[in-house]
C-alpha positions in Angstrom: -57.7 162.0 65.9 -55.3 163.5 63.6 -52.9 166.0 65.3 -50.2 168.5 63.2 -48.0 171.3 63.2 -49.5 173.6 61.2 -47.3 177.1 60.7 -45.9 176.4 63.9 -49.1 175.8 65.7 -50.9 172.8 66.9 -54.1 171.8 64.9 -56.5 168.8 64.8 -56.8 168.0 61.6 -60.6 167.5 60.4 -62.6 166.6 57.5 -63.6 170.3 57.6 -59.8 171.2 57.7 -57.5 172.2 60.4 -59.0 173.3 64.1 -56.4 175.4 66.4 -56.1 173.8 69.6 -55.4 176.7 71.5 -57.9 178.7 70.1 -60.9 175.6 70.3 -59.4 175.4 73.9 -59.8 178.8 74.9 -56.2 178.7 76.0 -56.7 175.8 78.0 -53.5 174.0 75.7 -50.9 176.1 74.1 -49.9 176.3 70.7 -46.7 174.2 71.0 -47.2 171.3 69.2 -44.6 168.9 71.0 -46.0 170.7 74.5 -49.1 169.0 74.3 -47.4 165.1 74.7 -47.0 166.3 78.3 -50.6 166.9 78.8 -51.7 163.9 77.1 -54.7 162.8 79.4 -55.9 166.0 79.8 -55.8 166.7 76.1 -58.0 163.2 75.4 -60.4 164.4 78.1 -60.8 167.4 76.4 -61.3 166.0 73.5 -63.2 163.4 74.1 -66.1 165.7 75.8 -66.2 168.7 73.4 -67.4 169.6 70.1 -64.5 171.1 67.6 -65.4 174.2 65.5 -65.8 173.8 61.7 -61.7 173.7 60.6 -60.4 176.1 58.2 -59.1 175.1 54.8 -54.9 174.9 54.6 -52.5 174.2 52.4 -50.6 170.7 53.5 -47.1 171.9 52.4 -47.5 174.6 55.1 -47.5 171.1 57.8 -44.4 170.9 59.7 -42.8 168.4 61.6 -46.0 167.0 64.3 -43.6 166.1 67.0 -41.0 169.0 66.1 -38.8 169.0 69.9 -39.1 165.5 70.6 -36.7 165.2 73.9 -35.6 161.7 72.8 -35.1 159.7 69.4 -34.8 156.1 69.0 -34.1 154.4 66.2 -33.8 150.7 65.4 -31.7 148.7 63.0 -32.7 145.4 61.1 -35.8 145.3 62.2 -37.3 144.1 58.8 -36.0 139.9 57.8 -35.9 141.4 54.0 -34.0 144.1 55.1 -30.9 142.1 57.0 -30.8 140.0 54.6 -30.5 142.4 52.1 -27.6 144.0 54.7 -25.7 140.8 54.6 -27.1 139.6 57.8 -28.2 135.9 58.3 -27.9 136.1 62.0 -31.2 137.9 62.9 -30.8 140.0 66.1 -32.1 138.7 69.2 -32.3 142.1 70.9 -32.8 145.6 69.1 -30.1 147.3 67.6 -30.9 150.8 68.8 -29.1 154.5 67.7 -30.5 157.6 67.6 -31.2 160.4 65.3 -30.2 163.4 66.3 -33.0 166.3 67.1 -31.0 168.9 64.3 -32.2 166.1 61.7 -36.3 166.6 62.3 -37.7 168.0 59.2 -41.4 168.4 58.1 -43.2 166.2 55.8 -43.0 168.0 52.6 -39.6 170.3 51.5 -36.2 170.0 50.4 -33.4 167.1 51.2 -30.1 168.7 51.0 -27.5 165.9 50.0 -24.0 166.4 51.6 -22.8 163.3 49.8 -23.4 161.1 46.8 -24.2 158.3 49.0 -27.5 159.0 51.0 -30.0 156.5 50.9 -33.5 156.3 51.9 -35.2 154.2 54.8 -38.9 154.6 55.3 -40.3 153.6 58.8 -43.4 153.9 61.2 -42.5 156.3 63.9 -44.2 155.6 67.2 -45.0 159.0 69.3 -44.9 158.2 72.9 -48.0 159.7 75.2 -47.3 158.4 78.7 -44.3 157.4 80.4 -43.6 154.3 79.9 -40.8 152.8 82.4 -40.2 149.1 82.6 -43.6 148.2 80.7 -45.0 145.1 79.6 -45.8 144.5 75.6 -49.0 143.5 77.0 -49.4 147.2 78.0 -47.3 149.3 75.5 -50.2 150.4 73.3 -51.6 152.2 76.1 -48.2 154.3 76.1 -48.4 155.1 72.6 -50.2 158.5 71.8 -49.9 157.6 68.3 -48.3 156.9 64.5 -46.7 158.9 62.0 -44.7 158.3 58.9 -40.5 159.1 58.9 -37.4 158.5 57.0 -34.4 157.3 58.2 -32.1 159.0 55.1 -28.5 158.2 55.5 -25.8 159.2 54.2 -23.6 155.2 54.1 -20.1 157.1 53.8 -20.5 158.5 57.4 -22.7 156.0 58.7 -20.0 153.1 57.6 -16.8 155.0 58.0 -14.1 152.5 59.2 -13.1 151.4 61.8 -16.0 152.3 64.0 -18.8 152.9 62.0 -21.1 156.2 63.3 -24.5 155.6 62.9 -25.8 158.2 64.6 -24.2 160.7 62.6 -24.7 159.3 59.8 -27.7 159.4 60.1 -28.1 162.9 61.4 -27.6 165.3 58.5 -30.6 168.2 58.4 -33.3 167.1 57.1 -32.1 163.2 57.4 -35.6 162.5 59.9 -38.5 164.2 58.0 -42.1 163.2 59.9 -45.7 163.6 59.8 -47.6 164.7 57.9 -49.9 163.9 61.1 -49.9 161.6 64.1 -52.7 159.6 63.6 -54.0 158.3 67.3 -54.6 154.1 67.2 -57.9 154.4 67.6 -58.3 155.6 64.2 -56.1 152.7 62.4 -57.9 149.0 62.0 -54.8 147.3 62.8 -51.9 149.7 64.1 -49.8 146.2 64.1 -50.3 145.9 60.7 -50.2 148.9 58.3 -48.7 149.1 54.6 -45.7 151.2 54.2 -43.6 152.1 51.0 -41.4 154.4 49.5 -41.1 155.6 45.6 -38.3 157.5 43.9 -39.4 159.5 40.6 -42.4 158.0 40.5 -40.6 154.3 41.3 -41.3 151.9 43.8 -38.0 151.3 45.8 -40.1 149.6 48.9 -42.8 148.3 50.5 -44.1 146.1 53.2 -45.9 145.6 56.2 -45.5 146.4 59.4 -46.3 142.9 60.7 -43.6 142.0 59.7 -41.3 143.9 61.8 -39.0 141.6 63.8 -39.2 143.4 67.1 -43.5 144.7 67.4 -43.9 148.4 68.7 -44.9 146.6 71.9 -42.1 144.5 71.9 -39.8 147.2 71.2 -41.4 149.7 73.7 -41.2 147.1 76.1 -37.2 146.3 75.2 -36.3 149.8 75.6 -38.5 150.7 78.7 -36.8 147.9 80.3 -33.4 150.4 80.6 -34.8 154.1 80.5 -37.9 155.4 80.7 -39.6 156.7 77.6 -40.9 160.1 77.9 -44.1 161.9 76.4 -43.2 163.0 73.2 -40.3 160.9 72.5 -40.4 159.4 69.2 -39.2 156.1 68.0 -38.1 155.1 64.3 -39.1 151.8 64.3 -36.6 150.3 61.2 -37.0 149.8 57.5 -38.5 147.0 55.3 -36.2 145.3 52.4 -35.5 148.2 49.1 -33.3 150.3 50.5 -30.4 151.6 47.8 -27.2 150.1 49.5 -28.6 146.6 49.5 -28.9 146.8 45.7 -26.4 145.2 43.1 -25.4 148.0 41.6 -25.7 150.2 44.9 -28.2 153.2 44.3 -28.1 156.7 46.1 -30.1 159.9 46.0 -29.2 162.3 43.5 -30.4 166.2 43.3 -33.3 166.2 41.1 -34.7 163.2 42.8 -38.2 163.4 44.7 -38.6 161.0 47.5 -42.6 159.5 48.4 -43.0 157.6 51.6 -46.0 156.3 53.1 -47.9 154.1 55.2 -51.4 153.2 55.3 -53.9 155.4 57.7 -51.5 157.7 58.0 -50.5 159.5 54.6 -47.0 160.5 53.4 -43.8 162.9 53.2 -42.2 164.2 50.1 -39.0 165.2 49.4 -37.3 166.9 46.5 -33.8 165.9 46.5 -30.9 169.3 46.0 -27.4 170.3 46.3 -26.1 170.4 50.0 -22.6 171.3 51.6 -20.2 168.7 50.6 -19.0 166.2 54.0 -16.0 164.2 53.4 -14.3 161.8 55.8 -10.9 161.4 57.0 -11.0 157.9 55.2 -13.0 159.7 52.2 
């Protein structure tokens, strides 16, 4: 199952194009696309027992973010070898470094990146939308939490993230637009191996990254069960799951986003954002 936030509205997306849930349902779910986390069961059951109308064509720069109110947003550092190392880190972490992105960050998959800086970077990652509650969970049994995948980008801007002496990586990392998503959840029933899925990024046309998402340090089920372990996670919650070795600050000379720049992220099963790169208000820092 392919779920998005078409216009606004949720859809399942088809091979016939996208259905309307709450039309198909007969009102039975609503339209709100991050409403329908907190149903999750039902929704399956539903599902799982009718027959969808024929979808109607759409245009997939209409898409919008899939999970577009998530109530919480984790995000984890370091969680690629390639990548620490590339950070200056030789001393892998034994636990997840977690932040968060802010909610005022979520952007849809396809649209403008306003750059408030000359120094914003680009981070793609697997995003894991959470279906169930999940409170103190094994790894064993984190899957069965997950209501599915989707493709992000961690953007951020290194002045603000880094700014001494107490670097804010939340903020940083928290710009509009700095946590595009979609173009669609993709349920794990659809994906061969959701524990191992391709992911990359290219800049005008440019590879800058790519990887696999076997190779993350800490697994989605070991992360879900790391986090679980102090608050619960809640249906619709969404966690950036860290970025593979490629990024711009880890390269000698450093590399940034400029306007004029178009930014393609993907991963395997899923499909990909796009981001043309403009102008935004400048930010400076008290140390800038």
């Amino acid at each position: 199952m392919r779920i998005a936030n078409l216009t606004g509205r949720l859809v399942l997306v088809t091979d016939s194009g996208a259905v309307d849930v709450e039309q198909a349902s007969q009102g039975r779910f609503g339209s709100d696309p991050s409403a329908i986390y907190r149903c999750w069961s039902d929704f399956l059951d539903w599902v799982n027992s009718t027959t969808l109308p024929v979808g109607a064509p759409f245009e997939e720069t209409a898409l919008g973010a899939p999970v577009p109110e998530p109530g919480q947003i984790f995000a984890i550092g370091l969680n690629y070898k390639e990548h620490a190392l590339e950070s200056g880190i030789t001393d892998f972490p034994v636990e997840p470094p977690v932040f968060t992105k802010f909610r005022a960050a979520i952007a849809g998959p396809y649209g403008n990146l306003p750059l408030p800086t000359a120094t914003v970077d680009w981070e793609a990652e697997l995003v894991v939308v959470i279906g169930k509650e999940a409170h103190r969970v094994s790894a064993a049994d984190a899957w069965s939490h997950v209501a599915g995948l989707t493709v992000g980008q961690d953007y951020s801007d290194r002045t603000r993230q880094l700014v001494p002496p107490a670097p804010q990586f939340s903020l940083g990392k928290s710009f509009p637009g700095f946590a595009p998503a979609g173009p669609v959840v993709v349920t794990v029933d659809e994906l061969d191996n959701p524990d191992d899925l391709e992911i990359g990024c290219s800049v005008n046309g440019e590879q800058v990254q790519k990887g696999r998402t076997s190779d993350l340090i800490f697994s989605v089920p070991v992360l879900i069960e790391r986090l679980s372990a102090v608050l619960p996670l809640q249906p619709g919650d969404l966690v950036f799951t860290g970025t593979p070795s490629g990024v711009g600050g880890g390269r000698r000379p450093q590399r940034f986003l400029s306007p004029g720049d178009e930014v393609v992220t993907w991963i395997e099963g899923i499909g990909e954002l796009r981001q043309r790169c403009v102008p935004g208000i400048p930010h400076t820092t008290a140390s800038s």
